[in-house]
N, C-alpha and C positions, 0 to 999 in steps of 0.2 A: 504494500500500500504506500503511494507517496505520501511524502510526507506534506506540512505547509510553512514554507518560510515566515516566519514570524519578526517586521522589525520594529522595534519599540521606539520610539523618539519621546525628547522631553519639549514638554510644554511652546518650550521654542523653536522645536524645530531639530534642534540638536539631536544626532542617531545615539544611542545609550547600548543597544544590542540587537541580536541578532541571532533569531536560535530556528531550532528545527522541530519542531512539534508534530504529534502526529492525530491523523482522524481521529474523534471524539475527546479527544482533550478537552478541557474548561479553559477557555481563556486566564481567566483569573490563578487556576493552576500552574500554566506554564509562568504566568509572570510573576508567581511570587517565588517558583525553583530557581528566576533567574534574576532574582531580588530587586524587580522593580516595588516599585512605594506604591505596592495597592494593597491597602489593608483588608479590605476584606471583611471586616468586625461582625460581620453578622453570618461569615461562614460560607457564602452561598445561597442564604436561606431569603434574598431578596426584602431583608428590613431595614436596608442601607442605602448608602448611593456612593460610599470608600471604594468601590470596585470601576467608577465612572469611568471610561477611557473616552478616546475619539476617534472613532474610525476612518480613513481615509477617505473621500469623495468617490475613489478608483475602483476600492474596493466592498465599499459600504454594501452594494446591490448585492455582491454574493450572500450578505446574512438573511438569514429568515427573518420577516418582520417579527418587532418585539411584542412582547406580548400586554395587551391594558396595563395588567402588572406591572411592569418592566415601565413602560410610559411615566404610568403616576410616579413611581419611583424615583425615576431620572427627573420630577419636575423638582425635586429638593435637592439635586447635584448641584455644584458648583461649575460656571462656564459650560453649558450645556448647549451644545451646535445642530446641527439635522442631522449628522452622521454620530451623534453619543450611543454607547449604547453600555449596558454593567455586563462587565468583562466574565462575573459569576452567570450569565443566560447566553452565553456566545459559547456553544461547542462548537469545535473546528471541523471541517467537514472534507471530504479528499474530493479533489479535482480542486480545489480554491488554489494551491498553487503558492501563492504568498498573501500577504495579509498585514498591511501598516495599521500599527497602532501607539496614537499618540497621549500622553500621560496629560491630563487638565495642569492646571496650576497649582491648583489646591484641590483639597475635599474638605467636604461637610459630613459629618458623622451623625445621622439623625437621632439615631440610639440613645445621644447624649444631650440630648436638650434641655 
């Protein structure tokens, strides 16, 4: 099975890494083995918005739309653009091929209000 090129950049634009992931992976998995700053706080369990990325304009159309869930969620992220999506509801899928993904500026941890 191929795998999906995964590259991370920071907030500015800056490349940070560059890894090899494979189908069904959790986004949010592969980027915390490779120690990007996505916390995560709530596990996967979608009661957060710490897992916020940006996905490319390029590559945005390969994801499956997000789900209501996933939406309202993202409306408490921080810096939130058309192509956001929480990195814990993005499995990697084979044929995708490669897959930029940019880190926000900040996060909001809603858990803790």
């Amino acid at each position: 099975m191929a795998s999906v090129n995964i590259r991370f950049l920071a907030a500015n634009g800056t490349p940070l890494c560059t890894v090899d992931a494979q189908p069904g992976e959790r986004l949010l998995d592969v980027a915390q083995a490779h120690d990007m700053p996505l916390e995560g706080t709530c596990e996967g369990q979608m009661a957060c918005s710490t897992c916020h990325v940006i996905i490319s304009k390029a590559d945005f159309a390969k994801l499956p739309p997000a789900s209501p869930e996933e939406e309202d969620m993202l409306d408490f992220a921080y810096g939130v653009t058309g192509t956001s999506r929480l990195a814990c509801q993005v499995w990697l899928e084979a044929g995708w091929g490669e897959l930029e993904v940019r880190l926000p500026s900040e996060s909001r941890n809603m858990m803790n209000r």
